[in-house]
N, C-alpha and C positions, 0 to 999 in steps of 0.2 A: 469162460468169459469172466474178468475179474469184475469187480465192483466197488470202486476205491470207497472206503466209509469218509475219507472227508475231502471235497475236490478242490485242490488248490493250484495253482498256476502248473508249477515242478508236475504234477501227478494227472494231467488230460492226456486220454486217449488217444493218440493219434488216428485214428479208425482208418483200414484197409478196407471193410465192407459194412455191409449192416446187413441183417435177417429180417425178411420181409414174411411177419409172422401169419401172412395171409388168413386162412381158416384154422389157425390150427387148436383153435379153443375147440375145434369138433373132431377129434380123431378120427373118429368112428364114422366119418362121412367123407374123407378124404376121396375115395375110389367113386361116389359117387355123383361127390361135388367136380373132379376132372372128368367124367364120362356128360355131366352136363354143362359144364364150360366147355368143354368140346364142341358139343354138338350145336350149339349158340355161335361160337364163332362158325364154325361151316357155316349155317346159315348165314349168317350176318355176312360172310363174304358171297356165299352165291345168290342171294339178292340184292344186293347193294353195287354188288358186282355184274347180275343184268339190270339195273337200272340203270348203271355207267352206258353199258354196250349199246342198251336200245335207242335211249337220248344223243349217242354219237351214228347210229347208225338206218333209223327207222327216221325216213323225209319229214314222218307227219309230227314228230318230234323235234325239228328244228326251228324252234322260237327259244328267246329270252327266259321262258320262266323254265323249260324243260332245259335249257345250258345250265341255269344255275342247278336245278335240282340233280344233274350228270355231276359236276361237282359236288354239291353235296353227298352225294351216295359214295364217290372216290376218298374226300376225308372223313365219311364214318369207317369205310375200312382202314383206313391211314389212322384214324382215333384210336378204334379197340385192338389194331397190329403191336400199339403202343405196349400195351396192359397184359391183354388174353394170353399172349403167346408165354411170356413168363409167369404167370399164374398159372398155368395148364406144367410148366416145367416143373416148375415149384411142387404141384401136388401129384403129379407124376413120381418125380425123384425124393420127396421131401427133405432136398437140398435145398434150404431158404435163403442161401446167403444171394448177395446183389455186392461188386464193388463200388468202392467211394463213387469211380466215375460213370457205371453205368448207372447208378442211383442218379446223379447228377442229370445225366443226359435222358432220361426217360419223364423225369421231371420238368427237364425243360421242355422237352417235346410235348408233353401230354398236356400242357399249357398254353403252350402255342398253339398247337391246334383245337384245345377249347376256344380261344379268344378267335380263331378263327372261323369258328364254326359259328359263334355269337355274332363275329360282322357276315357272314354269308347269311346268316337267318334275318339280318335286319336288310340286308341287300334284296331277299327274296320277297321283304312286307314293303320294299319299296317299289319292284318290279310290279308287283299285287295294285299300288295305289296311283302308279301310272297306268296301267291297263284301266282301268275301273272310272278311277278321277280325270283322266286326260285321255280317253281312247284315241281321239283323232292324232294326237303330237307322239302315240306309243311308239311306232316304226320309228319315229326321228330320235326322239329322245333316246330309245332304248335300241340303240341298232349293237349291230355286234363289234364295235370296237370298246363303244362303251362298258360292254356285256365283261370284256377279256379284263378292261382298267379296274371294273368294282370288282371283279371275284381276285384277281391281281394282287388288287388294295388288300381285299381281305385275307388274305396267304402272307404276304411281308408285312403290313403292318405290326403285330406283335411281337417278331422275332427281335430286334434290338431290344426291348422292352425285357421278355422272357430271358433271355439270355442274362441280363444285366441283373433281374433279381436271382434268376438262381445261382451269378457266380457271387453274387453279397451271399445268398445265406451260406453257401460251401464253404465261405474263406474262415465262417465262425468255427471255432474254437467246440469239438465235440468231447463229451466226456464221461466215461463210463458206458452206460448199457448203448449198445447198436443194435437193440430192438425196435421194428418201426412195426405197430402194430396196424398194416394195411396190408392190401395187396399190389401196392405202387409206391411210388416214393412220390405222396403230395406233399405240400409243405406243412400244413400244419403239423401232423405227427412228426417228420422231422426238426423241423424245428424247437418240438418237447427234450430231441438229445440235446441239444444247444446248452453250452457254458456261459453265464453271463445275461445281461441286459439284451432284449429280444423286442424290446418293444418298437427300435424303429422300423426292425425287418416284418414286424406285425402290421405297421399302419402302412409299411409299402404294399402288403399282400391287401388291404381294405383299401387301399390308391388305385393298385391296379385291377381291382377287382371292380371298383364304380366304374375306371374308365372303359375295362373291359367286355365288364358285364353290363351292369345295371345303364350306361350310355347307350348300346345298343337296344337293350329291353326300352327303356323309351322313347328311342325313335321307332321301334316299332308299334308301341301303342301308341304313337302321333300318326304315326302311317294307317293303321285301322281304325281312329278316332276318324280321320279323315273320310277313310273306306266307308264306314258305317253311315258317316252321315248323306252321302253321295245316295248308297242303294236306299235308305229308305226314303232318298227322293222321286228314287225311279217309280214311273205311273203304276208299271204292271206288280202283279205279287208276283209272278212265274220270275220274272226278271231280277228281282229282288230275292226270289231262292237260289237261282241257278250263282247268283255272283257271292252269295252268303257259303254257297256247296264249294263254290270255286276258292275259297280263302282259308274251310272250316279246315282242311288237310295241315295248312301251314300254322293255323291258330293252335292246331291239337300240340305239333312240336315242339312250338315256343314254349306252352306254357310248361309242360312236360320236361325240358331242359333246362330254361330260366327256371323256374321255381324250384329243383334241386340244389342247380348251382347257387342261384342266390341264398339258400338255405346254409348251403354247404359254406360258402366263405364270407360272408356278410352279417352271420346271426353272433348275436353276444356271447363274448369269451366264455363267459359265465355258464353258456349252455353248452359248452363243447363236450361232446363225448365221442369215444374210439370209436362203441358200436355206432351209434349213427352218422357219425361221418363215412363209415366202412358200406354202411349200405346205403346212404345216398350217392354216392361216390361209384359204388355198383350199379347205382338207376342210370347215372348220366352218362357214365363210362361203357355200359356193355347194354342195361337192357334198352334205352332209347336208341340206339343205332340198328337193334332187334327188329323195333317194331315199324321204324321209320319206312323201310318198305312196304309194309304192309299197311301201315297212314294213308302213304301216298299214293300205291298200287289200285289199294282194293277200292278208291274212293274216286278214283280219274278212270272213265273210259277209255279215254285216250293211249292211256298207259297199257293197260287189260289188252284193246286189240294190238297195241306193240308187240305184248308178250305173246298174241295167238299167232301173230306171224311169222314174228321169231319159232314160234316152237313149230310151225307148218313147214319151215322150208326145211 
């Protein structure tokens, strides 16, 4: 890999790939590091994977909140299919390379389905404060066409968006090193190979980052601003726990997701580092889709006897 000492128009890159330098400041953990990203994804697919099954196929699971949450479990494995599978290749083969256009397309993908995941989590703190706040109008308001339109909405809406920013940053001008010191192709570090003036591709990533993040983080805290004040009107305490237990599953996620990603592309340039973006980037990417069965499993009844009857027949 050359390294032009002065970069001028005549002397950029053309780049065929870049090297997705993953782990590899740990040599010596290579074999250890793909024997446990292994075994994270297995899980993460055969949970997420009977949460799908049980929600489409267990009666007592045919409501609103458990349609969304069968969605949600199908793009957390559609999320970390994104990522896992070439990082596991990578440290496997410790062939690191990635072409220009798979670079491109994993990029856009792993975006789009963030932003989707951000309007699915603010669709389920709304389904939460119809149940809660409006119990009587829930059946109407929330019947199942509506159920198909918002998780619908939330699946296509980003993709013109995604699509549109990452063919701006591809069209720029790369130059010199095609080291992307992650395990994906987010934009910030790519955007560090970039020729040239970067800043408007910067304030579209902080554009679409309020629209896509931080928009939905506060309609969800309008949604449980709301919730909260509803149960501590309710007369009973019992009554007031059971709906605080019933929301605390979806509260752990949120904050666990939002607060990485809003970390991860909203905090000042000025704080930017490889390492920490490489392991926030690893929280919201692989371990939150980890646990998210286990959030929502071990803390719903409902769920638990799905899984005993599943496993009975």
């Amino acid at each position: 890999m050359k390294h032009p000492e002065k970069i001028t128009e005549e002397n950029l890159t053309a780049l065929m790939e870049f090297i997705l330098l993953d782990f590899a400041e740990v040599p010596h953990l290579q074999g250890f590091l793909f024997g446990l990203f292994l075994i994270i994804y297995i899980i993460i697919l055969i949970s997420n994977g009977t949460i799908f099954l049980i929600t489409k196929l267990d009666p007592a699971l045919q409501s609103p909140m458990y349609f969304f949450l069968g969605n949600f479990s199908f793009l957390e494995i559609c999320y970390v299919s994104v990522t896992l599978p070439r990082m596991l290749t990578n440290l496997w083969t410790q062939r690191r390379a990635i072409s220009f256009v798979a670079c491109a397309t994993q990029m856009c993908w792993v975006h789009m389905l963030g932003a989707t995941e951000c309007f699915l989590l603010a669709v389920m703190a709304y389904d939460r404060y119809v149940a809660i706040c409006n119990p009587l109008h829930y059946p109407l308001v929330m019947n199942h066409k509506v159920c198909v339109q918002l998780v619908a909405g939330s699946w296509v809406s980003a993709v013109p968006v995604q699509i549109g920013q990452t063919f701006q940053i591809f069209s720029l001008p790369f130059c010199g090193s095609n080291l992307i010191n992650h395990f994906f192709c987010d934009i910030p570090p790519v955007l560090k190979l970039t020729c040239g003036n970067t800043s408007v591709n910067e304030m579209m990533v902080y554009i679409v980052a309020v629209l896509f993040v931080m928009v939905p983080f506060l309609l969800i805290l309008l949604s449980y601003g709301k919730i909260i004040s509803t149960i501590l009107k309710l007369p009973s305490t019992r009554g007031q726990a059971k709906a605080f237990f019933t929301c605390s599953s979806h509260l752990i996620v949120v904050a666990l997701f939002f607060g990485s990603a809003i970390i991860t592309y909203l905090r000042p340039k000025t704080q930017d580092s490889a390492g920490t973006n490489k392991v926030l980037s690893l929280f919201y990417t692989i371990i939150i889709p980890l646990f998210n069965p286990m959030i929502y499993s071990l803390r719903n009844k409902d769920v638990i006897m799905a899984l005993q009857n599943l496993l009975c027949k």
